[in-house]
C-alpha positions as CSV (number, residue, x, y, z in Angstrom):
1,X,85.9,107.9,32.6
2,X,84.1,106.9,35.7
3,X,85.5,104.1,37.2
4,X,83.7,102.4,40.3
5,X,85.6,100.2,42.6
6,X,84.6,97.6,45.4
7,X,86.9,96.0,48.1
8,X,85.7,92.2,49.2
9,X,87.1,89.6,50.9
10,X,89.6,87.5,48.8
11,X,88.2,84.4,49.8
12,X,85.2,85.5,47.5
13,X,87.5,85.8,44.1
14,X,86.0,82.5,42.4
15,X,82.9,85.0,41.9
16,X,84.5,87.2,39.6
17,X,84.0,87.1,35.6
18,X,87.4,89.1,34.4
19,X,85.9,89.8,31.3
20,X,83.3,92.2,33.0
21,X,86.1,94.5,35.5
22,X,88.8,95.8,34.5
23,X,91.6,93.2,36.1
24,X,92.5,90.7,33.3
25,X,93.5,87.8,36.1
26,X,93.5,86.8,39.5
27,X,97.6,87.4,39.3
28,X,96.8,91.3,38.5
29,X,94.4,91.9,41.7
30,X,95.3,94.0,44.7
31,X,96.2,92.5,47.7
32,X,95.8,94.4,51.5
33,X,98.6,93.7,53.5
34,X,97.6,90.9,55.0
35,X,96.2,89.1,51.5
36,X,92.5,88.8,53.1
37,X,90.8,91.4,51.0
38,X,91.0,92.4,47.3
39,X,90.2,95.1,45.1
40,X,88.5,94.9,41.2
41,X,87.2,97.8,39.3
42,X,85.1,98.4,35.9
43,X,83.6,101.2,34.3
44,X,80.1,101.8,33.7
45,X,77.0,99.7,34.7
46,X,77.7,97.7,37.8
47,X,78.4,93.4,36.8
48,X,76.0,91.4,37.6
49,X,78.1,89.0,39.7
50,X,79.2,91.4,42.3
51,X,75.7,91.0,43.7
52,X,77.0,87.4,44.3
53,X,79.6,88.9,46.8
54,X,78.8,88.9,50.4
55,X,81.8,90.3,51.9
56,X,81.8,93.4,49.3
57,X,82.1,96.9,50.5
58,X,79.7,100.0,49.3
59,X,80.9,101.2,45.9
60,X,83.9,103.6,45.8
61,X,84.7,106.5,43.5
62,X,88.4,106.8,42.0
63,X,88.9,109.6,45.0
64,X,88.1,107.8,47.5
65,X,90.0,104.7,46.7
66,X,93.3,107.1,46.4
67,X,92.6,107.6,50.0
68,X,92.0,104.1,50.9
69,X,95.1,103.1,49.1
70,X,97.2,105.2,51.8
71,X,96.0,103.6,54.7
72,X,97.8,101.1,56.4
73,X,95.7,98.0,54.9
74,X,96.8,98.8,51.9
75,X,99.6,100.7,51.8
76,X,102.8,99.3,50.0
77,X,100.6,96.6,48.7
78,X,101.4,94.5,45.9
79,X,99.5,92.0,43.5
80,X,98.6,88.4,43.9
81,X,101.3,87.6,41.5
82,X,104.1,89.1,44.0
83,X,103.4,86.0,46.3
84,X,103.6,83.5,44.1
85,X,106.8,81.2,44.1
């Protein structure tokens, strides 16, 4: 399974269409630390709508978000749902 990945800026999130990533809602999306930037992931041909996204990153490889995870923007980061009340 080859499974592509993009980090953007969370202000952007109204751009997604969940049925085309992987992430069934905005509460199961990664979060950096400080909840500016977010993560979604699909397999396959790239969705359209991420050419919508301004703020999004090149594409990443399952590798290389592993590493990106253990830096400290992201590390011990937890979903949208975690900060809701």
């Amino acid at each position: 399974m080859d499974i592509k990945y993009i980090i953007f800026d969370y202000s952007e999130i109204d751009k997604v269409n969940f049925d085309e990533v992987l992430e069934t809602s905005i509460d199961s999306l990664r979060l950096s630390i400080d909840r500016t930037k977010t993560i979604i992931k699909w397999i396959g041909n790239t969705p359209s709508f991420i050419n919508t996204i301004t703020s999004k990153s090149v594409i990443y490889t399952n590798e290389d978000m592993i590493n990106i995870m253990e830096t400290a923007v992201w590390k011990n980061n937890t979903t949208y749902k975690d900060y809701q009340i």
